[in-house]
N, CA, C and O atoms as a GROMACS GRO file, in nm:
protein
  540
    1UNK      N    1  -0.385   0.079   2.760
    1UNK     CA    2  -0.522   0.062   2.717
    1UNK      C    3  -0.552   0.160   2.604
    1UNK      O    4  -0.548   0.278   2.639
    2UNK      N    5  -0.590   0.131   2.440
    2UNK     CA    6  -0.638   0.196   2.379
    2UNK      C    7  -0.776   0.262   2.444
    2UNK      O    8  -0.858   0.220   2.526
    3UNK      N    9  -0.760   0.399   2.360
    3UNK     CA   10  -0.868   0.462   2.362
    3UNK      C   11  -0.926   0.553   2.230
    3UNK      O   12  -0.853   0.619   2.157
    4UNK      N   13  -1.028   0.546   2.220
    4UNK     CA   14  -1.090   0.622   2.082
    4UNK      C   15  -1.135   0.735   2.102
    4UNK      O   16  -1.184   0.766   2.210
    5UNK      N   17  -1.121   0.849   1.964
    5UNK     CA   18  -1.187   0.973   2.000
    5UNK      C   19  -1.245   0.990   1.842
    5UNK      O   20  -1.208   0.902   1.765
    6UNK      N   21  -1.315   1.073   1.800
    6UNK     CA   22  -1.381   1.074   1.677
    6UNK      C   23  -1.441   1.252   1.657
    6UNK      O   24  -1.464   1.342   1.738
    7UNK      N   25  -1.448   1.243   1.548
    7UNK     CA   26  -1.443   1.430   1.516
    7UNK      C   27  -1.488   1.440   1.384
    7UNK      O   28  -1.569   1.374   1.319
    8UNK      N   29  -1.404   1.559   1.353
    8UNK     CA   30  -1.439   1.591   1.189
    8UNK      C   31  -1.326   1.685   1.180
    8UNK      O   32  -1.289   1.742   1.282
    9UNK      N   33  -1.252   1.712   1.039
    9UNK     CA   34  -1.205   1.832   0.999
    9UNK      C   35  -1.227   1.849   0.856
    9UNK      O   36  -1.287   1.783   0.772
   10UNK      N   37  -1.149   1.975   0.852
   10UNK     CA   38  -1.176   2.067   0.746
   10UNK      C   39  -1.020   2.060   0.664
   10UNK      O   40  -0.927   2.050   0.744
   11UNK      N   41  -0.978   2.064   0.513
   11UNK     CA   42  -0.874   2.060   0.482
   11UNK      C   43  -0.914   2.132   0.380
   11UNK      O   44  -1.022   2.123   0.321
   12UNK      N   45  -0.791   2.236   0.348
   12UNK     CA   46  -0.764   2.305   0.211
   12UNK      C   47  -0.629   2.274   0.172
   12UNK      O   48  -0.528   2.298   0.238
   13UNK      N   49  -0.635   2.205   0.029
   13UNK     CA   50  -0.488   2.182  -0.014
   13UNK      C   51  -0.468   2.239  -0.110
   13UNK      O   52  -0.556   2.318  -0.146
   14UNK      N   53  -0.330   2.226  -0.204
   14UNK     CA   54  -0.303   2.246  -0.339
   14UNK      C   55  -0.207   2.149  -0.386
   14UNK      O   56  -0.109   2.105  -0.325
   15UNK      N   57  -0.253   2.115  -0.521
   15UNK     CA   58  -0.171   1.979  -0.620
   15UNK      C   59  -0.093   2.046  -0.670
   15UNK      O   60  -0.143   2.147  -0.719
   16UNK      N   61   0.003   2.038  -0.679
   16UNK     CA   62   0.129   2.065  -0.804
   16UNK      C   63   0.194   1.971  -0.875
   16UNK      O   64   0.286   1.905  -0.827
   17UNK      N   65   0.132   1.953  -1.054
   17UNK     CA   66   0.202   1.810  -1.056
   17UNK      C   67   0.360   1.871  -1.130
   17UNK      O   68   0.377   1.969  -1.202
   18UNK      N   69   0.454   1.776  -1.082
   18UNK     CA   70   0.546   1.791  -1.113
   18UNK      C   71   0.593   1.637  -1.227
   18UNK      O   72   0.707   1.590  -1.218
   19UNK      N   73   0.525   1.597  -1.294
   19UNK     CA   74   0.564   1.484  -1.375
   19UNK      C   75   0.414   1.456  -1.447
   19UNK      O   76   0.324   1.429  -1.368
   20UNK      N   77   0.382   1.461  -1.581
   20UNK     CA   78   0.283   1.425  -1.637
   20UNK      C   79   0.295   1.332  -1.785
   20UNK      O   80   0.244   1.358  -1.894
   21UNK      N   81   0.356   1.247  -1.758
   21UNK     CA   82   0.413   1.144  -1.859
   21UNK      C   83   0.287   1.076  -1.866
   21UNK      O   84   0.190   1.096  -1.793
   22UNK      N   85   0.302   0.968  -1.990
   22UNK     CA   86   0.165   0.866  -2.036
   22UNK      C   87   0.188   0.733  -1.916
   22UNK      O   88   0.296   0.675  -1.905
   23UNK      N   89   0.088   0.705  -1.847
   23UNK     CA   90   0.055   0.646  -1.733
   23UNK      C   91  -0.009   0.689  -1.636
   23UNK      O   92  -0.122   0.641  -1.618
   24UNK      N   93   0.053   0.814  -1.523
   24UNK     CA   94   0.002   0.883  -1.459
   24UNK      C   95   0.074   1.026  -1.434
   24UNK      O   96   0.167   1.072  -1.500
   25UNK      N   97   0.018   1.077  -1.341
   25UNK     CA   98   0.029   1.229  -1.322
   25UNK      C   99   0.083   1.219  -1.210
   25UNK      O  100   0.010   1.174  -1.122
   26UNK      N  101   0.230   1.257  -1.171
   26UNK     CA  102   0.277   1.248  -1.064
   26UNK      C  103   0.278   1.378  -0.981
   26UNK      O  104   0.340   1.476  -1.023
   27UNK      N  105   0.211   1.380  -0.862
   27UNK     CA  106   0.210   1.495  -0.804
   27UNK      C  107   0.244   1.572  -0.641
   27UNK      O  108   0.240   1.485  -0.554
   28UNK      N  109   0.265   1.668  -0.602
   28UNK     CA  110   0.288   1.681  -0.466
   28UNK      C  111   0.153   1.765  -0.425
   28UNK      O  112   0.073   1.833  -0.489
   29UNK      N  113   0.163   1.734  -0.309
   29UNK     CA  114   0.014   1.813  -0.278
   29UNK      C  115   0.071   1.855  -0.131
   29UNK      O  116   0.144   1.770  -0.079
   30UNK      N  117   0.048   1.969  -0.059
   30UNK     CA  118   0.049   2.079   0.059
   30UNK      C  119  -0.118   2.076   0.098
   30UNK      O  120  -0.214   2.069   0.022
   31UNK      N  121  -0.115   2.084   0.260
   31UNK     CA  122  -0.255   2.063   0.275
   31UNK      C  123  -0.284   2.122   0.415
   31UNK      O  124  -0.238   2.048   0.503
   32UNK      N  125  -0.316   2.181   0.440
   32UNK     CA  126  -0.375   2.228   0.661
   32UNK      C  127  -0.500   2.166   0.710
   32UNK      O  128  -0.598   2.218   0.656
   33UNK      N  129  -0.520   2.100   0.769
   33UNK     CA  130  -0.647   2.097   0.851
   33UNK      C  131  -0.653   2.157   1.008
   33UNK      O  132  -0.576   2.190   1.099
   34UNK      N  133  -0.810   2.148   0.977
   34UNK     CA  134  -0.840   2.197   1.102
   34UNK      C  135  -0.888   2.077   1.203
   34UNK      O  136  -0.952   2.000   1.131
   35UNK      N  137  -0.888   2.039   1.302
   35UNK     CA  138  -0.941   1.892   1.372
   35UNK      C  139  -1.026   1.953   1.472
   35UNK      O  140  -0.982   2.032   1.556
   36UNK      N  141  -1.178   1.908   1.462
   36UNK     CA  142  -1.286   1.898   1.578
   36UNK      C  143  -1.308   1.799   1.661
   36UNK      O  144  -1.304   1.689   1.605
   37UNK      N  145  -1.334   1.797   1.799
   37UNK     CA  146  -1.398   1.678   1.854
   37UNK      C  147  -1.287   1.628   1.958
   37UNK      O  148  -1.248   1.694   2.054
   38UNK      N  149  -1.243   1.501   1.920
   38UNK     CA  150  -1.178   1.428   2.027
   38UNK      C  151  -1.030   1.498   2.024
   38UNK      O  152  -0.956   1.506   2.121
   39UNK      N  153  -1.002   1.549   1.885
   39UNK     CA  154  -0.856   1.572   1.844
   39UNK      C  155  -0.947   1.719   1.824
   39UNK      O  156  -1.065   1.725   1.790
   40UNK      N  157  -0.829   1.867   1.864
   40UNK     CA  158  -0.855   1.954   1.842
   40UNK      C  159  -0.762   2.022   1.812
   40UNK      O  160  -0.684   2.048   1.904
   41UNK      N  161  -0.740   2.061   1.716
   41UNK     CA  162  -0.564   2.109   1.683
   41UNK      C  163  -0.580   2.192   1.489
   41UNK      O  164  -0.679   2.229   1.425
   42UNK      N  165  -0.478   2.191   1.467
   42UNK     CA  166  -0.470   2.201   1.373
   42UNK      C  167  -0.339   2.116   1.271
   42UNK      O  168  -0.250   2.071   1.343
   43UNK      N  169  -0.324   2.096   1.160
   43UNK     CA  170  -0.187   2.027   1.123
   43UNK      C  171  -0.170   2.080   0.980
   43UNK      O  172  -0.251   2.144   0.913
   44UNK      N  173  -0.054   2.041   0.951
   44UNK     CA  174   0.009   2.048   0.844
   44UNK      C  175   0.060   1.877   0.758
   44UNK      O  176   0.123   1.788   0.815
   45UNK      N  177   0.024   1.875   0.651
   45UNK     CA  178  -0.001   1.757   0.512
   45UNK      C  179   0.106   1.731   0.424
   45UNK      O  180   0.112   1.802   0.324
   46UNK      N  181   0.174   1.661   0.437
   46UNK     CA  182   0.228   1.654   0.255
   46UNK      C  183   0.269   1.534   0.198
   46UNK      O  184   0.338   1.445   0.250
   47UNK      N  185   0.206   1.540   0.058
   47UNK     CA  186   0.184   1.437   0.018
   47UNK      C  187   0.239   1.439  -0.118
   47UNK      O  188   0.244   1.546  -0.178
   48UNK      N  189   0.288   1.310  -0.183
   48UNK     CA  190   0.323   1.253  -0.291
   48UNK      C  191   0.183   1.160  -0.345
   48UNK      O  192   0.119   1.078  -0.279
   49UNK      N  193   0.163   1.201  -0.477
   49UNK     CA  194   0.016   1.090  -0.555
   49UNK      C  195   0.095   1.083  -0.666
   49UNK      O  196   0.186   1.151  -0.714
   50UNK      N  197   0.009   0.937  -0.710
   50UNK     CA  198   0.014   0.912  -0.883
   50UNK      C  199  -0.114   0.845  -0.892
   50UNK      O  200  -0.164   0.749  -0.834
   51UNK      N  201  -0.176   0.972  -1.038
   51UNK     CA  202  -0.307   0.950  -1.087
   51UNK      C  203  -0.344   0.868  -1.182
   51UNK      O  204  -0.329   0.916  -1.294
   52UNK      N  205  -0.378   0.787  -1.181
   52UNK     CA  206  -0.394   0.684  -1.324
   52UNK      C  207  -0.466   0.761  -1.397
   52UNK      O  208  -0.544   0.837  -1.340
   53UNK      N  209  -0.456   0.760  -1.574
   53UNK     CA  210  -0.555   0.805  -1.642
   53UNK      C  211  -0.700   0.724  -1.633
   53UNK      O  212  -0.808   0.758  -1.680
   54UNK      N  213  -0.648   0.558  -1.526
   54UNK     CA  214  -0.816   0.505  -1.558
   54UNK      C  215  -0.893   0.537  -1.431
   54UNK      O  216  -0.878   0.486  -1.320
   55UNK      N  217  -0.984   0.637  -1.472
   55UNK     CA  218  -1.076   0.677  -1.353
   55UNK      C  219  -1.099   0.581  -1.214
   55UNK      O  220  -1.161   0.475  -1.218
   56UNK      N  221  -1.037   0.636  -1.090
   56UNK     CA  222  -1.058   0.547  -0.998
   56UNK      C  223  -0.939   0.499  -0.926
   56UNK      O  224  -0.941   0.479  -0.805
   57UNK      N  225  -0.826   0.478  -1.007
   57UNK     CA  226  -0.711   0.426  -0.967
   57UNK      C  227  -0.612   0.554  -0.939
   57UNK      O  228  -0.599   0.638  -1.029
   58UNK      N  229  -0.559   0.565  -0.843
   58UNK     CA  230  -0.420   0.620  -0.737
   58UNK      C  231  -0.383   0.580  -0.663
   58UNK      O  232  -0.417   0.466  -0.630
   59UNK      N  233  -0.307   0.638  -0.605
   59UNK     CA  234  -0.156   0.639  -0.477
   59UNK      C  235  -0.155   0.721  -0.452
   59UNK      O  236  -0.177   0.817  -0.525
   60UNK      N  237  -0.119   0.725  -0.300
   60UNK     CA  238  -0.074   0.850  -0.219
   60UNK      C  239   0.007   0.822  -0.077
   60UNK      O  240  -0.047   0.747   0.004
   61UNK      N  241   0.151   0.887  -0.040
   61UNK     CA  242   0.201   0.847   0.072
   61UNK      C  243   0.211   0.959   0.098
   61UNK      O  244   0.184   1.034   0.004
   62UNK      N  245   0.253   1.025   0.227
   62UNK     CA  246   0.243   1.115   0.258
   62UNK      C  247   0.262   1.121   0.418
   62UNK      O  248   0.244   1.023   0.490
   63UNK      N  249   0.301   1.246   0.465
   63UNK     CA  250   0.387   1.283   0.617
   63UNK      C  251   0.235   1.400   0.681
   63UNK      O  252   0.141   1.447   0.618
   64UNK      N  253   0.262   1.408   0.785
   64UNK     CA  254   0.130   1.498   0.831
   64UNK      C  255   0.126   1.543   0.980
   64UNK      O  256   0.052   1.482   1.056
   65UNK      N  257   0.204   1.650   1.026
   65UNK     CA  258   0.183   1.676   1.185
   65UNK      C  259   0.099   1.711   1.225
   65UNK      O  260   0.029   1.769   1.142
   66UNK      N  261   0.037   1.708   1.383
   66UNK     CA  262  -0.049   1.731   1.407
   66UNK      C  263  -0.010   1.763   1.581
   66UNK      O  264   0.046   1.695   1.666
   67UNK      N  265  -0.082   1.927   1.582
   67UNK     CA  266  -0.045   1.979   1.687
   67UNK      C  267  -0.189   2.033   1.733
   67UNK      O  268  -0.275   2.089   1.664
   68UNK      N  269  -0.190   1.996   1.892
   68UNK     CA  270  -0.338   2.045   1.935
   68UNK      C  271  -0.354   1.962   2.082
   68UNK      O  272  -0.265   1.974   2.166
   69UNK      N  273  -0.456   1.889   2.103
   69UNK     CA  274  -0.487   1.815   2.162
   69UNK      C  275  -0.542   1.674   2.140
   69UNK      O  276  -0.573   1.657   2.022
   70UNK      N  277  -0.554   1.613   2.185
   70UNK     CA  278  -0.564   1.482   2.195
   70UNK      C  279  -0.692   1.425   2.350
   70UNK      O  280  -0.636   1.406   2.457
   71UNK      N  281  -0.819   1.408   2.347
   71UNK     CA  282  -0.861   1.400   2.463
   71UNK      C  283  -0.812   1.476   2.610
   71UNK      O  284  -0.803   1.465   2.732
   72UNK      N  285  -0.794   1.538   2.525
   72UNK     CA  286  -0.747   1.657   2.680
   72UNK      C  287  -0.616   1.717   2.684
   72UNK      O  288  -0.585   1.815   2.752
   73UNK      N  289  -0.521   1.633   2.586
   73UNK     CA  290  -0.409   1.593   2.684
   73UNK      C  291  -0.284   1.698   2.532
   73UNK      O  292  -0.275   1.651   2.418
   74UNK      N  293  -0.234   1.786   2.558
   74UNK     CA  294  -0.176   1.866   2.433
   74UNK      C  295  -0.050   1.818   2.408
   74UNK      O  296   0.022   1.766   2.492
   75UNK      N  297  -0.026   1.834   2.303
   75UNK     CA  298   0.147   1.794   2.224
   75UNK      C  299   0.146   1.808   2.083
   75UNK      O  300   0.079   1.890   2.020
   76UNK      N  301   0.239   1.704   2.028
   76UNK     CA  302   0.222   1.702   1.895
   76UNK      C  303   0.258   1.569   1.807
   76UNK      O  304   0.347   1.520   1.875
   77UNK      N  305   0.247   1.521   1.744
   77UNK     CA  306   0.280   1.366   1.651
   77UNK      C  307   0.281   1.398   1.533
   77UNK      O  308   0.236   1.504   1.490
   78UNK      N  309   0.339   1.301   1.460
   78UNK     CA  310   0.308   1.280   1.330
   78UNK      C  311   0.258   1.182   1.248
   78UNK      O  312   0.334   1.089   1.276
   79UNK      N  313   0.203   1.151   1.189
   79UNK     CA  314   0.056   1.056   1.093
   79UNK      C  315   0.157   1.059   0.974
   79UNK      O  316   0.214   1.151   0.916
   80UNK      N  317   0.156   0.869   0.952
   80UNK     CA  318   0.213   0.836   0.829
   80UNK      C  319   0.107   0.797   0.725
   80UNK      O  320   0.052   0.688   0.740
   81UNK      N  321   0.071   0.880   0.614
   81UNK     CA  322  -0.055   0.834   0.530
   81UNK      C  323  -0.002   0.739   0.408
   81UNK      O  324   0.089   0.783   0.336
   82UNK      N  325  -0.057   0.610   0.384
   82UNK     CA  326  -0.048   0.500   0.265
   82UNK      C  327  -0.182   0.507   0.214
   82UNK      O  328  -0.279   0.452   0.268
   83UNK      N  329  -0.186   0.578   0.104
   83UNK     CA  330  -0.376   0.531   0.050
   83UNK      C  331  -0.317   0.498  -0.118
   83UNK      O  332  -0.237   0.557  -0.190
   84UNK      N  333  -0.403   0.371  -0.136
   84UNK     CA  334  -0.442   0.297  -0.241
   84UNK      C  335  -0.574   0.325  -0.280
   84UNK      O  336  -0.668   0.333  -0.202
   85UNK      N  337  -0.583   0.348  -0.457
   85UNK     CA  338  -0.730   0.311  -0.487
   85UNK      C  339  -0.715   0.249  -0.610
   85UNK      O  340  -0.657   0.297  -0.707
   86UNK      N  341  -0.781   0.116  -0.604
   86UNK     CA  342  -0.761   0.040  -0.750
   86UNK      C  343  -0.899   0.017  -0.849
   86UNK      O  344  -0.974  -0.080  -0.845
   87UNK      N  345  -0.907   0.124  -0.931
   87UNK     CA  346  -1.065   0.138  -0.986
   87UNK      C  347  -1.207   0.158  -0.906
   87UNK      O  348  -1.319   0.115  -0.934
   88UNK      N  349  -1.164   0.229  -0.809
   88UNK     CA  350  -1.247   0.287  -0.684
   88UNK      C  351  -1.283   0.208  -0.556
   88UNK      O  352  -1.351   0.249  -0.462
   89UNK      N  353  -1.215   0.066  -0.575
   89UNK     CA  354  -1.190   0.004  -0.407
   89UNK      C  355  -1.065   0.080  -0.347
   89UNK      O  356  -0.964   0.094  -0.415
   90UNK      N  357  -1.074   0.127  -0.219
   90UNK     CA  358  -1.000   0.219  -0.164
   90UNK      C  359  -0.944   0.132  -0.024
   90UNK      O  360  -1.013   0.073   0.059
   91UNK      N  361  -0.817   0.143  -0.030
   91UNK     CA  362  -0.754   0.114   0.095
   91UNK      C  363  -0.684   0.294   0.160
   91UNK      O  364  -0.656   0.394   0.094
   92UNK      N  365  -0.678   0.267   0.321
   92UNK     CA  366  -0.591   0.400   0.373
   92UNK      C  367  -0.583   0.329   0.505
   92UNK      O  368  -0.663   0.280   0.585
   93UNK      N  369  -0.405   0.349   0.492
   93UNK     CA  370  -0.339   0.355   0.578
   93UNK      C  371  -0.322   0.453   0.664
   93UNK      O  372  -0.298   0.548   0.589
   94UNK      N  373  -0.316   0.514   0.829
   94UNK     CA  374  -0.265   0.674   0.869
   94UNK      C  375  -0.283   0.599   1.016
   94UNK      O  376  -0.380   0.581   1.089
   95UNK      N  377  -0.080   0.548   1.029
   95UNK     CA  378  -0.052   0.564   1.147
   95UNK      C  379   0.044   0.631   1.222
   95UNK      O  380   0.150   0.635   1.159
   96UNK      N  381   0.051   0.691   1.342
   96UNK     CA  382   0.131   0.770   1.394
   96UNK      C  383   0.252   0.702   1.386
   96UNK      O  384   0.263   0.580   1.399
   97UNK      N  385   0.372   0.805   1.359
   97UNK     CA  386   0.488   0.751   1.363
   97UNK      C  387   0.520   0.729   1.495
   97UNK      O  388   0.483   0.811   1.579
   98UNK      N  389   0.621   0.568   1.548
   98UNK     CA  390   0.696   0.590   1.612
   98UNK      C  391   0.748   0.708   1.736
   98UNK      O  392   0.779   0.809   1.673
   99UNK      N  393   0.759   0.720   1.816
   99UNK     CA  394   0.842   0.812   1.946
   99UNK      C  395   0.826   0.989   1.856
   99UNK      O  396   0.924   1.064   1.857
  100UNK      N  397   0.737   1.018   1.808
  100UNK     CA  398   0.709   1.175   1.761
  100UNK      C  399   0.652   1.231   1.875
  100UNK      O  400   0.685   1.346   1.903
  101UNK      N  401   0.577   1.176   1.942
  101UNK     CA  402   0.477   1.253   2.026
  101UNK      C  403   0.587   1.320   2.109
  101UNK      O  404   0.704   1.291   2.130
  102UNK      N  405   0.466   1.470   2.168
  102UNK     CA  406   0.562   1.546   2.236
  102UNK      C  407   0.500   1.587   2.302
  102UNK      O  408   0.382   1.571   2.273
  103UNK      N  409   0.528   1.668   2.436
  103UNK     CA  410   0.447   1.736   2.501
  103UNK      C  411   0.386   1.639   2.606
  103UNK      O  412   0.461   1.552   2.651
  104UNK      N  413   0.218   1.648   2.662
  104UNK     CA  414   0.119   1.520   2.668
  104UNK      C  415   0.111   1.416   2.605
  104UNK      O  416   0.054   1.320   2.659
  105UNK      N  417   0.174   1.401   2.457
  105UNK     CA  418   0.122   1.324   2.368
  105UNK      C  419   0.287   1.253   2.374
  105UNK      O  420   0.303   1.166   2.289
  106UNK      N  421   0.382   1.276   2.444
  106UNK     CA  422   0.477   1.153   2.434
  106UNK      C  423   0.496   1.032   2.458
  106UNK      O  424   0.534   1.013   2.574
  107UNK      N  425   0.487   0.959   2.408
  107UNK     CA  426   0.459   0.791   2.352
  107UNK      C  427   0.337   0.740   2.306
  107UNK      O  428   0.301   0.623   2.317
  108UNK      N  429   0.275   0.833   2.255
  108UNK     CA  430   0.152   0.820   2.195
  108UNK      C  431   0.160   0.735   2.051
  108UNK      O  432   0.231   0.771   1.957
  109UNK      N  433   0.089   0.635   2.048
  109UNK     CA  434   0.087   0.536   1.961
  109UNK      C  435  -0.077   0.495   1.890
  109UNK      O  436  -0.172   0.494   1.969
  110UNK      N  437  -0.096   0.471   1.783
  110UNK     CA  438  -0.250   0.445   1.731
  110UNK      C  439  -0.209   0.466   1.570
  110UNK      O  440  -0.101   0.484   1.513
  111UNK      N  441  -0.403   0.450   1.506
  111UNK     CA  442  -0.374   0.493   1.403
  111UNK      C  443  -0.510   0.562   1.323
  111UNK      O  444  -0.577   0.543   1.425
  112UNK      N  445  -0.575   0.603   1.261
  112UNK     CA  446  -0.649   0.691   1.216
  112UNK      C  447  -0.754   0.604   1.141
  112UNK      O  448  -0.719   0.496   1.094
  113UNK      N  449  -0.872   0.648   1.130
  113UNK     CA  450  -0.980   0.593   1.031
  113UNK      C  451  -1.009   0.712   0.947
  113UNK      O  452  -1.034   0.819   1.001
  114UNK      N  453  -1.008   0.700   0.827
  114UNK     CA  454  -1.066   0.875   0.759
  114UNK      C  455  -1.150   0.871   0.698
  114UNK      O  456  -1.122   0.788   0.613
  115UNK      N  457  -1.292   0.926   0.671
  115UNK     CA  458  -1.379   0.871   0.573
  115UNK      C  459  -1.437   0.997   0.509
  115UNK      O  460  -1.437   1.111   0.557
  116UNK      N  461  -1.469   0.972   0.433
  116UNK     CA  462  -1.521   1.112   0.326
  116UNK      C  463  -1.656   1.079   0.267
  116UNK      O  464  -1.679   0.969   0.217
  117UNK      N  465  -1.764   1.194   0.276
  117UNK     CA  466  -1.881   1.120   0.251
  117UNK      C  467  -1.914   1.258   0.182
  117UNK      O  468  -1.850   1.347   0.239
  118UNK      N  469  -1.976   1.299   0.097
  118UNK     CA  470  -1.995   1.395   0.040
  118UNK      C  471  -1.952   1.541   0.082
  118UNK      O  472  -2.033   1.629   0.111
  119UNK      N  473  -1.856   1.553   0.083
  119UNK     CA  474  -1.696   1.595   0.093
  119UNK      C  475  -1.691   1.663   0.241
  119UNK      O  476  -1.643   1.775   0.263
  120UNK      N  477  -1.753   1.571   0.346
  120UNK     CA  478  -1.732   1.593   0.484
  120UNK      C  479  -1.620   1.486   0.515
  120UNK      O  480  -1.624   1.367   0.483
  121UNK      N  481  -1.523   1.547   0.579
  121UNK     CA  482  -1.392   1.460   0.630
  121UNK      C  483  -1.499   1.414   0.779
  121UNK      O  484  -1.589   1.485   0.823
  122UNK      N  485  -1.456   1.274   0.835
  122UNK     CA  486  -1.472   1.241   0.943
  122UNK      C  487  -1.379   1.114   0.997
  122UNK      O  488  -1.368   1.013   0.929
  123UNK      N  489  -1.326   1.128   1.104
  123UNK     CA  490  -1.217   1.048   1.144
  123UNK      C  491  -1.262   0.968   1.297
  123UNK      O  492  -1.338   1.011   1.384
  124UNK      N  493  -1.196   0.858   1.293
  124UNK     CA  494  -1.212   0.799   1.414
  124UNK      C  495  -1.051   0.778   1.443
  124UNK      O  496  -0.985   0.730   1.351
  125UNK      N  497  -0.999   0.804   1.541
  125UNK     CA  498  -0.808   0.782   1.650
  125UNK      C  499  -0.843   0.720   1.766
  125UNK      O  500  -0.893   0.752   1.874
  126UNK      N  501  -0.789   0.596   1.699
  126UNK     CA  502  -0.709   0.469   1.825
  126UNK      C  503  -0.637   0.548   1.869
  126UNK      O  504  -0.610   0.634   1.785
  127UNK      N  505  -0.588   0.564   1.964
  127UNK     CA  506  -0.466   0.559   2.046
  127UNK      C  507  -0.414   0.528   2.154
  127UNK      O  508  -0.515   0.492   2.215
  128UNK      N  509  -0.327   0.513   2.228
  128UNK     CA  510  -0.276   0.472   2.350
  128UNK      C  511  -0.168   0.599   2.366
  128UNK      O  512  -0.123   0.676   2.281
  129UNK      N  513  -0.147   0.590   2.510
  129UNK     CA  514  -0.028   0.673   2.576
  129UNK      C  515   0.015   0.618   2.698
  129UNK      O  516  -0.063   0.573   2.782
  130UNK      N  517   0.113   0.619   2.706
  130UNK     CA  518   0.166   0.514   2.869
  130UNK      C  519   0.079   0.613   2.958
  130UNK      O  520   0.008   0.532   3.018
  131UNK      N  521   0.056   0.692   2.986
  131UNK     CA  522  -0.049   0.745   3.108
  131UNK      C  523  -0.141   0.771   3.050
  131UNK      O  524  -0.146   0.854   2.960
  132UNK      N  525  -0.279   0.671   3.113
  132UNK     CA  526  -0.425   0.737   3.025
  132UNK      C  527  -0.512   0.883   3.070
  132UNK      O  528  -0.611   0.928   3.012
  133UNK      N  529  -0.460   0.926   3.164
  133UNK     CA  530  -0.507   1.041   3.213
  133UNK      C  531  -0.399   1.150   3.258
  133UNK      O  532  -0.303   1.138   3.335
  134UNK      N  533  -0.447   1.262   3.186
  134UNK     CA  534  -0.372   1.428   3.231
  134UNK      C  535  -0.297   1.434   3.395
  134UNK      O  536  -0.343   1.403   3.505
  135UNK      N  537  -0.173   1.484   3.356
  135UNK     CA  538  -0.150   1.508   3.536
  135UNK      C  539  -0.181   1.608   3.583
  135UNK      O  540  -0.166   1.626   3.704
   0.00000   0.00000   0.00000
């Protein structure tokens, strides 16, 4: 049985572009958050982008662990991020990989909602775990 939890965090990153040819700006970015609410933890980010020079348009894939809790229940996973933006319609992908979970969180499966509203992160996590409650 899925279940939802919803929060907020906080992220400080840094871009380093390593490729700035005519098209886009290819870059790596390092990032930590902090997670409130349903998810309480903290994680570690990293990400690959390419910036279009036309305002609006990028890419970004990117790896992201996340160690803390989960509705009660502690371990750790990892979040596969796909975000598209094509002249400011925005797609994002961020689902947990596969058999990562550890701890409480082993076989933990779902996937992330992320939304940004005047530069407050806020997230909603599907997830499932073969046992829905702590032993």
């Amino acid at each position: 049985m899925a279940e939802n939890v919803s929060g907020t965090f906080d992220i400080t990153s840094q871009d380093r572009p390593y490729d700035e040819a005519e098209g886009a700006r290819l870059m790596h970015a390092t990032g930590h958050k902090v997670f409130r609410g349903g998810i309480e933890g903290t994680s570690r980010v990293e990400l690959i982008k390419a910036v279009s020079a036309v305002p609006g348009s990028a890419a970004y894939v990117g790896l992201e662990r996340v160690v803390g809790a989960v509705g009660g229940r502690a371990g750790s996973f990892v979040l596969r991020h796909t975000g598209l933006m094509d002249r400011g319609d925005a797609t994002l992908e961020v689902t947990v990989v596969p058999d990562t979970g550890t701890g409480d969180l082993t076989g933990i499966a779902g996937r992330m909602t992320i939304t940004v509203v005047d530069g407050h992160h806020d997230y909603t996590f599907e997830y499932s775990l073969p046992s829905s409650s702590p032993e």
